[in-house]
C-alpha positions as CSV (number, residue, x, y, z in Angstrom):
1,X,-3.3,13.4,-55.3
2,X,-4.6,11.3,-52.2
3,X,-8.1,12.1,-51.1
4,X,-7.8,11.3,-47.2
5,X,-11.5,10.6,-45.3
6,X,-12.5,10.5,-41.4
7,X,-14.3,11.4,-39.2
8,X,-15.1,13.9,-36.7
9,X,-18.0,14.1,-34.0
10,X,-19.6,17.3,-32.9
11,X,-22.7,18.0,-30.9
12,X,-25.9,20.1,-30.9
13,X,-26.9,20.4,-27.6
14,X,-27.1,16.8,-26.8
15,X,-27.5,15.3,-30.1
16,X,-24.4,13.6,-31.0
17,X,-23.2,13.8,-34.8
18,X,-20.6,12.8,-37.1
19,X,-19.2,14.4,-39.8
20,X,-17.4,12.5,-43.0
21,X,-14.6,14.5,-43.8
22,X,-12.6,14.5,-47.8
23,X,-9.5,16.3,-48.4
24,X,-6.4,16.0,-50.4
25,X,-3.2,15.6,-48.6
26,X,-1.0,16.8,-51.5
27,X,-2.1,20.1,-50.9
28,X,-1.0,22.7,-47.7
29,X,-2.2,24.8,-46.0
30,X,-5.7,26.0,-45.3
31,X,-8.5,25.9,-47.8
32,X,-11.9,26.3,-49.1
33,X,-14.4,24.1,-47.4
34,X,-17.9,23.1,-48.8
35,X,-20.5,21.5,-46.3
36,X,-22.4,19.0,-47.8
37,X,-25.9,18.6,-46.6
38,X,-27.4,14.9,-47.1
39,X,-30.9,13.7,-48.5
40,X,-33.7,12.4,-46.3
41,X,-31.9,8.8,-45.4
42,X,-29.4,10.8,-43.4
43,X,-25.7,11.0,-43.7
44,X,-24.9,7.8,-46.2
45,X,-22.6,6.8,-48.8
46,X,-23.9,9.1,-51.6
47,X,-23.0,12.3,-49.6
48,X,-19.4,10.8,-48.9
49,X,-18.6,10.2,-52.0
50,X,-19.9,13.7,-53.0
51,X,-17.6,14.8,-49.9
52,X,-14.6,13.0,-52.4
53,X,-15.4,14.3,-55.4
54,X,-15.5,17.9,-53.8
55,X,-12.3,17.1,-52.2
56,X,-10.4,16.0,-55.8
57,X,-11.8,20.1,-56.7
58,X,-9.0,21.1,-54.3
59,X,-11.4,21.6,-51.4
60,X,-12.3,20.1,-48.1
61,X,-15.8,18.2,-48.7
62,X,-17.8,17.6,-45.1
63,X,-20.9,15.7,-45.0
64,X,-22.7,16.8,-42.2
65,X,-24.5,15.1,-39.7
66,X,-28.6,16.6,-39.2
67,X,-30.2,13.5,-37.1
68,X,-27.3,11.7,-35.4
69,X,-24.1,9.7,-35.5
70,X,-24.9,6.9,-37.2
71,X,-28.7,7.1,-37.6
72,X,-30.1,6.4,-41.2
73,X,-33.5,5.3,-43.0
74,X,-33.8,1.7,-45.1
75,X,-37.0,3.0,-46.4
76,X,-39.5,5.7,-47.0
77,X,-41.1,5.4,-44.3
78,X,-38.0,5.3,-41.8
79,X,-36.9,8.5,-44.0
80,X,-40.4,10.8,-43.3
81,X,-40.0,9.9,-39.9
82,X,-36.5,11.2,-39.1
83,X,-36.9,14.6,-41.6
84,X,-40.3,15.5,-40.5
85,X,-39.1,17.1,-36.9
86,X,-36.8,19.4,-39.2
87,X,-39.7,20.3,-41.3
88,X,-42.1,20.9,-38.9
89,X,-39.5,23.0,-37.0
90,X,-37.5,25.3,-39.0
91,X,-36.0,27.0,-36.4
92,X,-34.8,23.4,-35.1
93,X,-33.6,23.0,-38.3
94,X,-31.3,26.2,-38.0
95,X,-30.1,25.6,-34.9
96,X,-28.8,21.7,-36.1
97,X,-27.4,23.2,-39.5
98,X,-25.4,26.1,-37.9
99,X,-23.8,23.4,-35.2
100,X,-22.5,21.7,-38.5
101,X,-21.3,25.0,-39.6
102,X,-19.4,26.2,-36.3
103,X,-17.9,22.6,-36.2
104,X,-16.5,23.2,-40.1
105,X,-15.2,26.7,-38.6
106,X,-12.5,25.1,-36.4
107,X,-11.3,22.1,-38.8
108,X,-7.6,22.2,-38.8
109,X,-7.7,22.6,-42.7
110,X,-10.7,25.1,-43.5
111,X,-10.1,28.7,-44.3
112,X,-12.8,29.8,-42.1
113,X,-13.6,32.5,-44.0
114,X,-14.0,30.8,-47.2
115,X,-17.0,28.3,-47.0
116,X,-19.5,27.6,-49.2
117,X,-22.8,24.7,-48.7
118,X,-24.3,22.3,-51.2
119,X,-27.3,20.1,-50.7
120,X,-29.5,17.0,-52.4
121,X,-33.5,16.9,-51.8
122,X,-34.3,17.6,-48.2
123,X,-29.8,19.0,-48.1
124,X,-31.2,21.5,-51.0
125,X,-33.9,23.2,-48.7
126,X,-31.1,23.1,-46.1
127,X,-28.7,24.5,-48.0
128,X,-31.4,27.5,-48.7
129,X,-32.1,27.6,-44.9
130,X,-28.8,28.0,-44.0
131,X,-28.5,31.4,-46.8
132,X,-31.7,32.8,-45.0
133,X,-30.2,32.6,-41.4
134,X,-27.8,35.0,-42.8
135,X,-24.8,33.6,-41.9
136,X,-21.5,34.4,-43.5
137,X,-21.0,31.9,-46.0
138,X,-19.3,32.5,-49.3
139,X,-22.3,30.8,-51.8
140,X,-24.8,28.0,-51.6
141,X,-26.5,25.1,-54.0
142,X,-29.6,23.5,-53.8
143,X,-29.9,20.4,-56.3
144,X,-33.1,19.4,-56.6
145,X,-33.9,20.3,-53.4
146,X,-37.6,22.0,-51.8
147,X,-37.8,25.6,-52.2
148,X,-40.2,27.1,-49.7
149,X,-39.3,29.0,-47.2
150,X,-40.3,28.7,-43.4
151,X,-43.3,30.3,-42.2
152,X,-42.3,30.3,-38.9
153,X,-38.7,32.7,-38.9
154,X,-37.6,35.6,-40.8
155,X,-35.5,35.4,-43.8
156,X,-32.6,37.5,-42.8
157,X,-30.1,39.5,-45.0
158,X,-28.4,37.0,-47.4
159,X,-24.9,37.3,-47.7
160,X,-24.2,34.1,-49.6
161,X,-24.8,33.7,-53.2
162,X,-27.7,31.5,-54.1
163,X,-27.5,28.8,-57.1
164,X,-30.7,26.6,-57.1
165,X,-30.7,23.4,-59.4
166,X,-33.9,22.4,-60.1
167,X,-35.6,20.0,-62.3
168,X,-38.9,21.4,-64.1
169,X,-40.9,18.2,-63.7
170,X,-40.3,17.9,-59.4
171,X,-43.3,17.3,-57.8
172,X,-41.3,18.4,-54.1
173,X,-40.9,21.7,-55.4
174,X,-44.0,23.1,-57.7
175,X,-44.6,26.2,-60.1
176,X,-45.9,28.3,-57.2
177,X,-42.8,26.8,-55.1
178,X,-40.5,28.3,-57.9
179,X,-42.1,31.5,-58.2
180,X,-41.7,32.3,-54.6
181,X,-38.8,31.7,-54.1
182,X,-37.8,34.0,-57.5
183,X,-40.0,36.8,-55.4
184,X,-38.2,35.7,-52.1
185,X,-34.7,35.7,-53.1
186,X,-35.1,39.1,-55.4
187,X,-37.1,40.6,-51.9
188,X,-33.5,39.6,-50.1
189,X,-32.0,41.5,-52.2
190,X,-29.8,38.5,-52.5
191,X,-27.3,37.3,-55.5
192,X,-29.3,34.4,-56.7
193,X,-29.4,31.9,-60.0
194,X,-32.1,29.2,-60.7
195,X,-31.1,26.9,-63.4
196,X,-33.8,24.4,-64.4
197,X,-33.5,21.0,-66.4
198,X,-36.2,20.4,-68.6
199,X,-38.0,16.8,-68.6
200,X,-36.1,16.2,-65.2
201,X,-38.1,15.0,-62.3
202,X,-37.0,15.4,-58.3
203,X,-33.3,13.3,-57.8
204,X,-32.1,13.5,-60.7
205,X,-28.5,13.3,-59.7
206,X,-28.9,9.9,-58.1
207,X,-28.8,6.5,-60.1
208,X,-30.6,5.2,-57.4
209,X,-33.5,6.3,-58.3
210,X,-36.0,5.3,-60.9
211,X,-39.6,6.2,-60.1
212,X,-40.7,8.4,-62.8
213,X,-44.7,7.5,-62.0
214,X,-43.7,9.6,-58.8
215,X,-41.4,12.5,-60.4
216,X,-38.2,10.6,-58.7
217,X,-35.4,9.2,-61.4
218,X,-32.2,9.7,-62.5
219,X,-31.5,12.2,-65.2
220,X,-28.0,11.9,-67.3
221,X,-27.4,15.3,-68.7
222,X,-29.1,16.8,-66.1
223,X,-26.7,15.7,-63.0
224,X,-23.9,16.0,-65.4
225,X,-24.7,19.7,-66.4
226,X,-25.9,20.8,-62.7
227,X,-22.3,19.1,-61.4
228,X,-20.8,21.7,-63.9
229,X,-22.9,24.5,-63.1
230,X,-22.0,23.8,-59.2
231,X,-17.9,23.5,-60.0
232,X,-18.3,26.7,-61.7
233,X,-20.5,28.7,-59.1
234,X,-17.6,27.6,-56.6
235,X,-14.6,28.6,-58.6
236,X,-16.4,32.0,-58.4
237,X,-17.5,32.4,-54.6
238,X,-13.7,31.1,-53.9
239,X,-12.0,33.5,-56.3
C-alpha cells in the first residue's frame, strides 16, 4: 500500500478552491470516492488526514474546499466569521458543496456513480445539506455535526442514506434539534440512522479539543465507535 496526496483546484463561480486528494496507488482502476467536508477552520490538517485514513479503506478520500484555496481560521473568532455566510445562506451553501461534488465527478480515479460524503461540526450539517439537495449520492455521515435544516429551501427527495453521529451532551445540536430532524428525515421518506454517544459533548472525534465547560472535548470510545459505525455504513452504500 502507498497512500498518494495532491491537490486539485476547482471553482465556484469565482471562488477559487482546492481540494486535498488520498488514494492508494496499489490499487486500479476506478473506485469509490468519499468527499470529506471540513469543520469551521476550513480545509486543515485534520480533514487531510481523515482524507488518508479513508484512502487506506480502499477509497479515494477528498477534502473539499467551502471558503477558498488556502483560507483558514487561527481562532474562534476568525472561524464564525468565515462559516457564518454559509449559515446565513443555505442556498449559498448548496451551490459551494455541489461545485465540490461535480469536481469529485470528473477525478481520473472516482467511480462517478459510487460516492458517498462525510462531515465534522459545521462538515456534518453539510454533509446533511448536501442529502436534502437530492443529489445522487450513494450515503452520507454527519459526526457531530448541526442538525437543522434550512428555513429557507426545500428538502428534496433523498436518495442517499443518512447516518448521523451525534453526541447526547452537544450543545450545537439540542433535544429539539434531534427530534426534528428524526421527523424530518422519516417526512423524506429517506433511509436514515442516528447513533448517539452518551456523556459525549460536540467534537468528540478531535483531540484537539478539551472544553467540556462549553460541551466541546474529545471523547475516546466515542470517535473510536462512530469511526466504526462510519466504515461499516460505507462498506454497505458501496456493496
Amino acid at each position: 500500500m502507498a497512500i498518494i496526496t495532491n491537490t486539485t483546484n476547482y471553482r465556484d463561480g469565482e471562488t477559487l478552491l482546492e481540494a486535498f486528494v488520498a488514494f492508494d496507488d496499489a490499487i486500479s482502476g476506478y473506485r469509490p470516492a468519499v468527499l470529506i467536508h471540513h469543520t469551521w477552520c476550513g480545509r486543515d490538517a485534520f480533514v487531510a488526514e481523515k482524507a488518508r485514513q479513508i484512502a487506506e479503506l480502499g477509497y479515494v478520500g477528498i477534502a473539499v474546499d467551502l471558503y477558498g484555496k488556502g483560507v483558514l481560521g487561527t481562532n474562534p473568532e476568525e472561524n464564525a466569521v468565515l462559516m457564518q455566510p454559509f449559515m446565513a445562506d443555505r442556498l449559498l451553501l448548496r451551490q459551494r458543496l455541489m461545485a465540490a461534488y461535480r469536481n469529485a465527478k470528473l477525478m481520473p480515479w472516482v467511480d462517478s456513480h459510487t460516492m458517498a460524503a462525510i462531515g465534522f461540526c459545521f462538515g456534518g450539517l453539510c454533509t446533511l445539506d448536501l442529502a436534502r439537495s437530492g443529489v445522487d449520492i450513494k450515503g452520507v455521515v454527519s459526526f457531530h455535526g448541526m442538525l437543522h435544516a434550512p428555513d429557507d429551501i426545500k428538502t428534496h427527495s433523498i436518495k442517499a442514506k443518512v447516518l448521523a453521529l451525534h453526541g447526547n451532551n452537544d450543545p450545537l445540536a439540542p433535544i429539539e434539534d434531534v427530534l426534528a430532524f428524526e421527523q424530518e428525515m422519516s417526512a423524506a421518506e429517506a433511509d436514515w440512522q442516528l447513533h448517539t454517544y452518551g456523556n459525549t459533548g460536540h467534537a468528540f472525534t478531535n483531540p484537539a479539543m478539551n472544553d467540556r465547560a462549553s460541551g466541546f472535548y474529545f471523547q475516546a470510545d466515542a470517535n473510536r465507535r462512530a469511526w466504526l459505525a462510519m466504515q461499516n455504513f460505507l462498506a454497505e452504500v458501496f456493496a
